[in-house]
C-alpha positions as CSV (number, residue, x, y, z in Angstrom):
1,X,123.9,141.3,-26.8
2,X,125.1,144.2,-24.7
3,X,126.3,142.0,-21.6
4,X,128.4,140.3,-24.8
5,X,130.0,143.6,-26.3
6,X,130.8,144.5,-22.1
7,X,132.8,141.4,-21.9
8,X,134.3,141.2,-25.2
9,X,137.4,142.7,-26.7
10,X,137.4,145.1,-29.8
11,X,136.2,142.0,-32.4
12,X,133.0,141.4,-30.1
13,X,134.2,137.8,-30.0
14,X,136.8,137.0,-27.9
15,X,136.1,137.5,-24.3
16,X,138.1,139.2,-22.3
17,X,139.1,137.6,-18.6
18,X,140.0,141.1,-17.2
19,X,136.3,142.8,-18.1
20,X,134.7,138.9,-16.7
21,X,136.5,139.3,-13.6
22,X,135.9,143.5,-13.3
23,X,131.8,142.2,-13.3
24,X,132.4,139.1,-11.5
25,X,134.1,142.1,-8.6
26,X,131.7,144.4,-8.8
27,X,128.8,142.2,-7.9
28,X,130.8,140.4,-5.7
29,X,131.3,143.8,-3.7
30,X,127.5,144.9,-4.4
31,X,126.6,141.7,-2.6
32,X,128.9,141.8,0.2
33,X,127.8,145.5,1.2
34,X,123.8,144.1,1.3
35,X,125.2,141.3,3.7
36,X,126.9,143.9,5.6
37,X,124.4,146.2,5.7
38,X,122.2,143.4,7.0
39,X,123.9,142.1,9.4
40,X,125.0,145.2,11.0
41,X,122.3,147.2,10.1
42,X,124.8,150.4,9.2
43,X,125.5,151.7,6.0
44,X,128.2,154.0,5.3
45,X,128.2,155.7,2.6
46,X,131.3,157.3,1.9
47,X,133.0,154.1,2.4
48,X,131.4,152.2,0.6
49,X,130.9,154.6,-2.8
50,X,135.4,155.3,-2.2
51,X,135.7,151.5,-1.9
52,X,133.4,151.1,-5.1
53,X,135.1,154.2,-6.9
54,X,138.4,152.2,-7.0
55,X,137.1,148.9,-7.5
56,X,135.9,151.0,-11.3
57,X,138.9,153.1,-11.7
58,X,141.6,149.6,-11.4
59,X,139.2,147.8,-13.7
60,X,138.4,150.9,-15.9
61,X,142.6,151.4,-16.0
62,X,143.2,147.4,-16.7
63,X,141.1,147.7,-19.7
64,X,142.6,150.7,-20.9
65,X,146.5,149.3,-20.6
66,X,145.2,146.4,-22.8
67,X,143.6,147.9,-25.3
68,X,147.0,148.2,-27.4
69,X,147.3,144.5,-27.4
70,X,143.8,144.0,-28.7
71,X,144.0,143.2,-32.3
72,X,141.6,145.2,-34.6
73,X,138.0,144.7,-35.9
C-alpha cells in the first residue's frame, strides 16, 4: 500500500512514470556503489552521499514541477 501511494499521483491510482523511474534510479545507483565498493574495495563517502543528494533533489524537483498537471482527488 505505501510502495503504491510512492508511485502514484494525487488520486492514488494512476502511476506516475517520473516517481517509477526516480525508484527504479535510486536502486539502480544503490546497487552500482555495492559493486563498486566491491570491486575496488574503496568507499568514498562524500562522493557517493553528493552524487545521491542530486539523484533526490532532480527527482524530488520533477515531482514537484508536475504536481500542477495532476488532476485532483
Amino acid at each position: 500500500m505505501i510502495i503504491k501511494q510512492c508511485l502514484t499521483g494525487r488520486d492514488n491510482q494512476t502511476y506516475d512514470i517520473g516517481r517509477i523511474l526516480w525508484v527504479i534510479g535510486v536502486i539502480i545507483f544503490f546497487i552500482l556503489a555495492i559493486i563498486d565498493d566491491i570491486k575496488n574495495g574503496k568507499f568514498d563517502p562524500q562522493s557517493y552521499g553528493i552524487g545521491l543528494g542530486g539523484l533526490l533533489a532532480g527527482g524530488g524537483a520533477g515531482i514537484g514541477l508536475k504536481l500542477k498537471g495532476e488532476p485532483e482527488c
